[in-house]
Every structure is written in C-alpha cells, then in structure tokens.
Residue, then its C-alpha position, 0 to 999 in steps of 0.5 A: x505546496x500541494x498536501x497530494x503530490x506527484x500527481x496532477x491535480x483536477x484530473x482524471x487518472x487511471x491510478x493502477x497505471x500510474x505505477x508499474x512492477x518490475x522483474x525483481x523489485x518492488x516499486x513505490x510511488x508517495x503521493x502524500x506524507x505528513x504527520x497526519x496521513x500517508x499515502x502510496x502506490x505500489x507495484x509488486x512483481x510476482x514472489x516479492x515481499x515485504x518482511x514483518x514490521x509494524x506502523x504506528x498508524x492503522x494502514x488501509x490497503x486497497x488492491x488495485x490489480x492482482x493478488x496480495x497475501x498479507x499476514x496480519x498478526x499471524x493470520x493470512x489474508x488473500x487480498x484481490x483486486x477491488x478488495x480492502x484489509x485494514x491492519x490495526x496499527x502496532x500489529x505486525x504485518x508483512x506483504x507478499x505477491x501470490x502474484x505481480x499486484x498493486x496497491x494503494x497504501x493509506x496509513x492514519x497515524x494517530x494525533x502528535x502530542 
C-alpha cells in the first residue's frame, strides 16, 4: 500500500487543481495520514472557516492559491500564495478565506512512546 495516496504516483501534477472550492463549503482531499505525518489539500470558498482548535504535531501551511488568515495564538497571519506559516503544536490556531484559498496542510506529529 502507498505511504501517499489518492494520487498517482510518478507524475507531474498541478497540485492547486487537484482540489476545488465550493460555494458554501470547505473541501479536503488526504494525501497521507499515519502516526508520523498528515498531509491534505484544501479548498476554502471566500468567508468560511475553521474555528480554534489545536494539533498535537507542529502544522505547516503552504497557500497555494488566494489568501488565508490564520490566527495563531491570538495573532493574525495573512497568508498568500507561495507563502508559508508554521503553527507550533498545542498552540491554538483557526482559518479563515479573506478570500476562496487552497492550501496544503502538513502536520509533524511528535514520535509515539
């Protein structure tokens, strides 16, 4: 079984495109997920959002398309397209789409005892 799935191997992919907003909604597309890391795409339409939370790994957002706020501790971050913001894990975090945005979402978490 592939560590990365939903994706075809050994090709060359434009990764914005492999997932797309919709009026109203938030969608995700997992890539990987294990004890050891996560990775998803995201597509935010304008106005939604993810509300505080935290993560028991470090989470790396990287913006593919659009713009992002994302409020990190209590301070925001406007984050563009080519841009990336690390949030320290069990730091609270929330997301939301100044305008439609994607992401990808790469969360480390630390080593199972």
């Amino acid at each position: 079984m592939p560590y990365i799935r939903n994706l075809p191997h050994e090709a060359v992919l434009p990764l914005a495109e492999l997932v797309s907003a919709q009026p109203g909604q938030i969608v995700s597309r997992t890539l990987a997920q294990n004890p050891a890391v996560s990775l998803t795409l995201f597509a935010f339409a304008e106005g939604e959002e993810i509300s505080t939370h935290d993560s028991a790994g470090d989470a790396m957002v990287q913006v593919l398309e659009g713009v992002g706020r994302f409020t990190v501790g209590g301070t925001d971050h406007l984050v563009r397209a080519g841009e990336v913001l690390v949030m320290p894990a069990r730091i609270p975090h929330a997301v939301y789409a100044e305008e439609a945005f994607k992401m990808l979402l790469t969360v480390v978490f630390p080593p199972q005892s």
